[in-house]
C-alpha positions as CSV (number, residue, x, y, z in Angstrom):
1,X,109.8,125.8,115.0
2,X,107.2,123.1,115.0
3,X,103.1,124.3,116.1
4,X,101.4,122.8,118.7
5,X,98.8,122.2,115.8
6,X,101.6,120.8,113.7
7,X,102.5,118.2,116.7
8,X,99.0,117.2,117.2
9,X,97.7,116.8,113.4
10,X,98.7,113.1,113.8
11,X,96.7,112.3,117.7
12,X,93.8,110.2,117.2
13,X,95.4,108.6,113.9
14,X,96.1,104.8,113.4
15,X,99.5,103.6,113.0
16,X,101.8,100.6,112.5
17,X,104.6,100.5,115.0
18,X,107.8,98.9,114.5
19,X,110.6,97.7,116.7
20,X,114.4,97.7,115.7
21,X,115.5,93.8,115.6
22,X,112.0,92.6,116.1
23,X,109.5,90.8,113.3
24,X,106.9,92.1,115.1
25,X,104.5,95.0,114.2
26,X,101.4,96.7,116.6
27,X,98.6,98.1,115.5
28,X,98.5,101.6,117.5
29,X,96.9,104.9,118.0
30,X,98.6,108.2,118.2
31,X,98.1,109.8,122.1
32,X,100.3,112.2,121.8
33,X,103.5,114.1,120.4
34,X,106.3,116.1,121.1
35,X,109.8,117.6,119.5
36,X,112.6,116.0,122.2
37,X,116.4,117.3,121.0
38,X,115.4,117.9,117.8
39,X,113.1,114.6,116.7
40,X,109.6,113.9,116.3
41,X,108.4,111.2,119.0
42,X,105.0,110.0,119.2
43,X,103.0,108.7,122.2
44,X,101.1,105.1,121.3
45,X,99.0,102.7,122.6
46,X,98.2,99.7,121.5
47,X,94.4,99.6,119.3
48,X,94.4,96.0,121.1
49,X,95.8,95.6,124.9
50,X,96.9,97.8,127.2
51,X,100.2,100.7,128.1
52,X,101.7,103.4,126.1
53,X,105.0,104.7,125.1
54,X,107.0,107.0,123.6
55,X,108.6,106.0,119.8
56,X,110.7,107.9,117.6
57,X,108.6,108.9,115.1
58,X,110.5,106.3,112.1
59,X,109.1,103.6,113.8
60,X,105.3,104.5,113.2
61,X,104.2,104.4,110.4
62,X,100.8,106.3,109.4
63,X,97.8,104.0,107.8
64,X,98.2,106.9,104.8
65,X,101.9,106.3,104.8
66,X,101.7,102.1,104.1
67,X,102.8,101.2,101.0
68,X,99.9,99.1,99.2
């Protein structure tokens, strides 16, 4: 069973987001989290622009996580 601190370790935290069939990458911060059937999704916005969204958690990738 996942912690409401375990969820929330990652809110505040800059991430890379990326989108299946797309070149693209965002820049985004963590809003939010939450265990949905079984899988980690995070809550982003973007650090430039405006909205947020829900992502499975595979397609953000923590600035720690980044390969160098």
């Amino acid at each position: 069973m996942t912690t409401a601190q375990e969820l929330g370790q990652h809110i505040g935290k800059h991430a890379t987001l990326t989108l299946p069939s797309s070149p693209f990458r965002f820049r985004v911060e963590i809003i939010d989290a939450r265990k949905r059937y079984g899988n980690l999704d995070y809550k982003v916005k973007p650090v430039a622009g405006v909205g947020e969204t829900w992502h499975q958690s595979h397609l953000v990738i923590l600035d720690n996580e980044q390969s160098a």
